[in-house]
N, C-alpha and C positions, 0 to 999 in steps of 0.2 A: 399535474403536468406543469412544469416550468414555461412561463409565457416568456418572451422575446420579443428586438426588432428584426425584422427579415427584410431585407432586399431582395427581390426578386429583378433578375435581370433575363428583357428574353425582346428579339423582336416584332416576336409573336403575338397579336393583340390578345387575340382568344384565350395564349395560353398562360401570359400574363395575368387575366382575367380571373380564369379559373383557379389559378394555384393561389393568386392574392384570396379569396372568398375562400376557399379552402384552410388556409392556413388563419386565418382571421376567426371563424368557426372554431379553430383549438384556441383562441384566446390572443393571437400574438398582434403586435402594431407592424403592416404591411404598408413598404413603400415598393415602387416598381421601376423599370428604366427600361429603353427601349435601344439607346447604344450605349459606346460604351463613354465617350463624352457624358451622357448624362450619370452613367455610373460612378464615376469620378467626381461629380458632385455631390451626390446622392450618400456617396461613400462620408465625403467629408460633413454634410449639413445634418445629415441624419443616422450616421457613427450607426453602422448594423451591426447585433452582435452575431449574427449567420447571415452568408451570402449566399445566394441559389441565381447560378450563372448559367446561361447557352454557351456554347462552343463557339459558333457563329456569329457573328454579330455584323452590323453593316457598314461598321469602320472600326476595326480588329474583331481578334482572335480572344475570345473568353477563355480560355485555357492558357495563352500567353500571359495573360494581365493578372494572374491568379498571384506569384512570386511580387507585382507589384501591390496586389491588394491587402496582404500579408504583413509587408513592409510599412502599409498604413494603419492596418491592425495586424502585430501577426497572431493577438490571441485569437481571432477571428476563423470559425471552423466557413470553407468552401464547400457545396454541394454544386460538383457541375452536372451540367445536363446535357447530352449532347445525343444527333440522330447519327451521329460516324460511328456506330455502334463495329468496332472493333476493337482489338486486343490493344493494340495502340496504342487507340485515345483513352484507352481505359488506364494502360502504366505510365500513360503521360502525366495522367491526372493524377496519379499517385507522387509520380517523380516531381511535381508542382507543387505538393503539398495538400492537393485537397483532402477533405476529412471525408470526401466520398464519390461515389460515382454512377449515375442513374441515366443505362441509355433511354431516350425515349422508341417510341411511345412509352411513358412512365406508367406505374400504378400510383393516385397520389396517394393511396392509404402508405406506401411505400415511402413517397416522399415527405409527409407527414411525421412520419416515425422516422425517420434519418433527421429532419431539423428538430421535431424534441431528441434524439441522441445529440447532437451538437449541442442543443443547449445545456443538456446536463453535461455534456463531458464540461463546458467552459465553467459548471459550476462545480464539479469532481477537483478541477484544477485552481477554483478560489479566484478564477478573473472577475468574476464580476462582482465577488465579494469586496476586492481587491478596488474596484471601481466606484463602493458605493461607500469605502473607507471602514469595512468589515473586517481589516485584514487578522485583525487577535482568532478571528472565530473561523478561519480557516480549515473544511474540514482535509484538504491533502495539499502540498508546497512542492513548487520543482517546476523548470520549463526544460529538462533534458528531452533527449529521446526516450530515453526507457520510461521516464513516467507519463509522458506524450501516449503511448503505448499501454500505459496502464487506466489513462484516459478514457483511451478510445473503448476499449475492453467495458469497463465502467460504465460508458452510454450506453453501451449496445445490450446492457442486463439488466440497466432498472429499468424500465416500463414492463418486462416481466416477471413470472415468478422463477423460472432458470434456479437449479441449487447450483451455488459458487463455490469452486472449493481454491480458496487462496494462500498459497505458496511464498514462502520467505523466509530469510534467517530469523532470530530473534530479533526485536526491536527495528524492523523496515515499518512497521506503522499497519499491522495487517487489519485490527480491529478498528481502526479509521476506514480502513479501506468498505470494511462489513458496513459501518457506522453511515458512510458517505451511498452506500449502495441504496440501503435502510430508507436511509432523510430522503435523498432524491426521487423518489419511486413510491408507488401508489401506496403502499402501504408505511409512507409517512405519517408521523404524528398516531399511528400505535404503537405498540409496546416492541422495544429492543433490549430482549435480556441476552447476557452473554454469560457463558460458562464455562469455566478453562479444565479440563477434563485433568491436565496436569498437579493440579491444585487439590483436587478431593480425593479424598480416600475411595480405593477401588471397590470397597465393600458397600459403598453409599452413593455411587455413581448412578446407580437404576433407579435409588428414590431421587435424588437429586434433580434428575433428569423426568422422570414420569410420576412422580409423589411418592404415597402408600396411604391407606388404609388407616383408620384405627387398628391398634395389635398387631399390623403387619409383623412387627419384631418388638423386641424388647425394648423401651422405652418410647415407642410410639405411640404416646396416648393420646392424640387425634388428628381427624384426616390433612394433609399437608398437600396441596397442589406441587406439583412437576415443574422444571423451565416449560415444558411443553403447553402445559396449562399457562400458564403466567406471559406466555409468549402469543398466543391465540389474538389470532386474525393482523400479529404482525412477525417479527424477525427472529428466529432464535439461531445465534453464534456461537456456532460450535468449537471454541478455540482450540488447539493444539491435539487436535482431533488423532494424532499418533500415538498418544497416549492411552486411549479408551483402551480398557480391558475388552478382552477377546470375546471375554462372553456379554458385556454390555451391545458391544457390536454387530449380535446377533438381533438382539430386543430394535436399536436402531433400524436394522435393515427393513427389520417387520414393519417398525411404524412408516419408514419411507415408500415402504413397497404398497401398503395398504391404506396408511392416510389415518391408522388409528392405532389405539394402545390402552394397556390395564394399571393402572396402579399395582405398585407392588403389595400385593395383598387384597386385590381386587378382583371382582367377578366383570363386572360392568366394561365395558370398552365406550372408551373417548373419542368421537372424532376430533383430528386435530385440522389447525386452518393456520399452517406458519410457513414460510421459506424456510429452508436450509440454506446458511453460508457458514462456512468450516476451512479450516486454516490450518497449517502445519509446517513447523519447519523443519521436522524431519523427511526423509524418501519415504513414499509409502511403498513406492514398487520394492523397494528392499528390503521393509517391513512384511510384504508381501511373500516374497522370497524364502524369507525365514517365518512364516506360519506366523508372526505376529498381529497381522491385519489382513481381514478379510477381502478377497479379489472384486468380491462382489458390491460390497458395500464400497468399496474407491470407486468403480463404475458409476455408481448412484451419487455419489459425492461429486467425482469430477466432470458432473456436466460443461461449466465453464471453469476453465482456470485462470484465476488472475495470477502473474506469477512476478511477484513485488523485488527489485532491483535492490540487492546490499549498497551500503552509502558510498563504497568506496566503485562502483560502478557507475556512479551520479554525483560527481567530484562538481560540474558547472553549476547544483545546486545548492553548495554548502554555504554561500555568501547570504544567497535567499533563506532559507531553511535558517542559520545563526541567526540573522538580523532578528527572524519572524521568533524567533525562541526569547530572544534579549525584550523585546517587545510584550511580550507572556510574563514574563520576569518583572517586567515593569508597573503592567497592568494586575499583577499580584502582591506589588507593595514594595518591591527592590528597587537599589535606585538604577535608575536609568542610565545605558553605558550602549557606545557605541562601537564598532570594530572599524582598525584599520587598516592598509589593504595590505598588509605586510603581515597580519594576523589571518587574514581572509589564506592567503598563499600561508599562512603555515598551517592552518587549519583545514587546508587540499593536500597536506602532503602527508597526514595523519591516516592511517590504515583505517582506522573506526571499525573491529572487532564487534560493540556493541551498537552499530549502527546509528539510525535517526534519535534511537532514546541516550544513546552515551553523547552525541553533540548535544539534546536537550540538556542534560544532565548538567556537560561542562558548561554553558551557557548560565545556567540558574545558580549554576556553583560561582562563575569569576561575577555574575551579577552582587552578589550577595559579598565578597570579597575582597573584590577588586576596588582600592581605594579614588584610581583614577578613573573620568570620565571616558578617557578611549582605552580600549584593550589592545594590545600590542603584542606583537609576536612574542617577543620577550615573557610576559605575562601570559600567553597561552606554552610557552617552555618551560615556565617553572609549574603551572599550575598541571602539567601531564608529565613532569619528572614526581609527583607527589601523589598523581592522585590513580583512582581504581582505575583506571582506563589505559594506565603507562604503556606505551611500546617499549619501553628502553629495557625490559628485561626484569627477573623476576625482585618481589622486596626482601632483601634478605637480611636481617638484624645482625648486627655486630657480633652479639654471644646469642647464644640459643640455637635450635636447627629451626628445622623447615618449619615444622609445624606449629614453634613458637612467631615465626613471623607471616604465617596463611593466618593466625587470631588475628595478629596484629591486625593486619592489612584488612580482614573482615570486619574485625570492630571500626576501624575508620572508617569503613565504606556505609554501615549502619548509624557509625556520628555525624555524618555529610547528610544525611537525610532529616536530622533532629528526631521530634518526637514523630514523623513520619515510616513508615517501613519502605524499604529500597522496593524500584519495578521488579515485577514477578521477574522469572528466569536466573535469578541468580546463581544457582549451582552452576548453569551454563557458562554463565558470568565470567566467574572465579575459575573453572575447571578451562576455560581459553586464557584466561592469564596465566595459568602456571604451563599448561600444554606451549603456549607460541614459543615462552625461553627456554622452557625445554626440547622445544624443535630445532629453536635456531639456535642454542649453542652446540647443540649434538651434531648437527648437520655441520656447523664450520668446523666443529674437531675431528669429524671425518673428511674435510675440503669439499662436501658439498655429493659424498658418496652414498646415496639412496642404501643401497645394499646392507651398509656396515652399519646406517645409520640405524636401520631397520633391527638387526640383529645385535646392535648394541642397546636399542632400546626396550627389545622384548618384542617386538611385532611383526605383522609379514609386512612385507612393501607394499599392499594395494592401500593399506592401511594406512600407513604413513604416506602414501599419494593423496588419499583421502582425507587426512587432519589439515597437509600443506597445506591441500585448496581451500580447505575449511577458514585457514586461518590466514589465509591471504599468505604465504612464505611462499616465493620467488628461491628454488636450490641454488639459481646459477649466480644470485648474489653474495650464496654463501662459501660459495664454490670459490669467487674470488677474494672472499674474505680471509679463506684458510689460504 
């Protein structure tokens, strides 16, 4: 468990008392206040990184002074306390920003477990990383709402074992998020193996996942542990979990339901002792629909959903997120470059298709290329009229057709990496680059007509409703385009 400072503010002597010894017993440094004058100093001398506030106080309102305590820290999570145990004071506290809300008479085992969630969420979001000049080693970046949100979600799953199953496009950072769950939570510092179901062959997916045997099959000549095994008594990340074959998903379910499993070509059963957290950026409910993925096994998966925001929904963190990328860059041996705010405003007005990993991407890329020390809008518009990330429409070679210039274009995106291989997902990749211009010029040669566009390009409408949203296209832009 993550220790902390806590302020405890209350006029209460007793109850001041109690929660200080309380919370002291988890490890944390307890200071207390008695108004709200002395809060205010308290605030400033001894910088809390959680607040635990009354309502009441005997010269204001603890729930007023919350938006001012914020302003003094606003990475700072509030836990108010209050006996107006109404609906109220309860969305008032929300509407203030607190990170939580405990009428009394409290439980403190309750209270307890909501300041370790505050503390981890402020370590989910890299504050205090951030404080202690940690910031390269960052495990998640962003002060928006929605990653506020992904925060909150985050505190409230590591202190247990909860299976998580986390949602998002390709490249929103889902295995950070696994990774961040992981480290934060008891079963830090053992093993965190991860497995992208996407990536292995469907025939090798049951040993991969639960071993086999000697002789199990051909060319098995001796016994091989599972991720299951190799994951015991900490984390196993079930990546892109929309993938698994139908019938590995059965074998799954069993081991989740029962807690044990066989090697392929075994007699013997394993008890296993791992979380499940599993991730996908496909619909499973649609998967579901079409006989693809089992109803049952989602159920068991999606006990908590974290459901990770696309980059172009969290546009106020692109400045933080570049900086933090340029900085990565640097600390790997590039020379150091900084952006200007006229790059910042061009780099908010970029769609990001491949999300947080395509900003890492161009980051590492102007790092390594860019001759001058600041990068400038200019230089992030030549560097995305050239490179695999283009909005401006498909790359089409002077002579040759298409599929002399989809090589092309692949082979460059393979030479930007050197002797590295490009991040997983790239079919996806590639198959959103050629689908977006093939959207948005069909759509303007129809003026922006769903219907024709539809039946000009082979598909039904729900379809082509479905790729727009996919790819971020706006029709009625295209509407005034035609």
């Amino acid at each position: 468990m993550t220790s902390g400072r806590i302020l405890v503010v209350d006029d209460d002597a007793a109850i001041r008392t109690v929660v200080r010894e309380a919370l002291r017993r988890e490890g944390h440094v307890v200071e207390t206040a008695a108004t709200v004058a002395e809060q205010r100093r308290k605030m400033r001398d001894f910088a809390p990184q959680v607040l635990v506030t009354d309502v009441i106080l005997p010269d204001g309102n603890g729930l007023d002074l919350v938006p001012e305590m914020l302003e003094v820290n606003p990475d700072m999570p509030v836990i108010v306390l209050s006996a107006q145990n109404t609906l109220t004071t309860a969305v008032r506290a929300t509407e203030q920003g607190a990170f939580e809300y405990l009428p009394k008479p409290f439980d403190l085992g309750e209270l307890t477990r909501a300041v370790a969630d505050a503390l981890a969420m402020r370590a989910a979001s890299g504050r205090d990383a951030i404080d202690a000049g940690g910031g390269e080693d960052l495990p998640l970046i962003g002060r928006s709402a929605p990653m506020q949100e992904v925060y909150r979600t985050i505190a409230r799953v590591v202190a247990n074992d909860l299976t998580v199953l986390i949602l998002g496009e390709s490249g929103t950072g889902k295995e950070l998020v696994a990774r961040a769950i992981h480290d934060l939570g008891p079963r830090a510092g053992r093993p965190f193996v991860a497995i992208n179901m996407a990536a292995i062959p469907r025939e090798l997916i049951e040993s991969e996942l639960f071993g086999h045997e000697r002789g199990a099959f051909t060319g098995a000549a001796a016994r091989t542990a599972g991720r299951f095994e190799q994951a015991q008594g900490g984390t196993l990340f079930l990546d892109e979990i929309g993938d698994m074959p139908f019938e590995a998903q059965t074998r799954l379910l069993r081991v989740l339901q029962t807690g044990e499993f066989n090697p392929v070509g075994g007699a013997r059963s394993i008890r296993t002792d791992v979380r499940i957290i599993a991730a996908t950026h496909k619909d499973l409910p649609k998967l579901i629909a079409d006989n693809a993925f089992r109803e049952d096994l989602y159920y068991r998966l999606n006990v908590v959903p974290v459901r990770l925001p696309a980059l172009r929904q969290r546009m106020e963190d692109i400045g933080e997120l570049a900086a933090h990328f340029l900085e990565r860059a640097a600390a790997d041996g590039l020379p150091r470059k900084r952006l200007t705010a006229d790059a910042i405003d061009r780099l908010s007005s970029h769609n990001w298709p491949g999300n947080v990993r395509e900003l890492e991407n161009l980051m590492r890329r102007m790092a390594a290329l860019s001759r001058e020390d600041w990068i400038t809008a200019a230089v992030i518009d030549q560097q995305f009229s050239t490179s695999i990330a283009s909005d401006a429409g498909p790359v089409i070679a002077a002579e040759g057709g298409l599929a002399d210039a989809v090589e092309h274009h692949v082979a460059r995106y393979f030479a930007t990496f050197g002797r590295d291989l490009p991040p997983d997902g790239l079919f996806d990749r590639v198959l959103a680059e050629v689908e977006r211009p093939l959207l948005k010029l069909t759509l303007a040669a129809v003026k922006g007509n769903q219907l024709k566009a539809a039946k000009l390009l082979g598909i039904n409408r729900n379809t082509l409703r479905k790729k727009l949203t996919e790819r971020g296209i706006d029709p009625s832009d295209l509407r005034r385009m035609g």
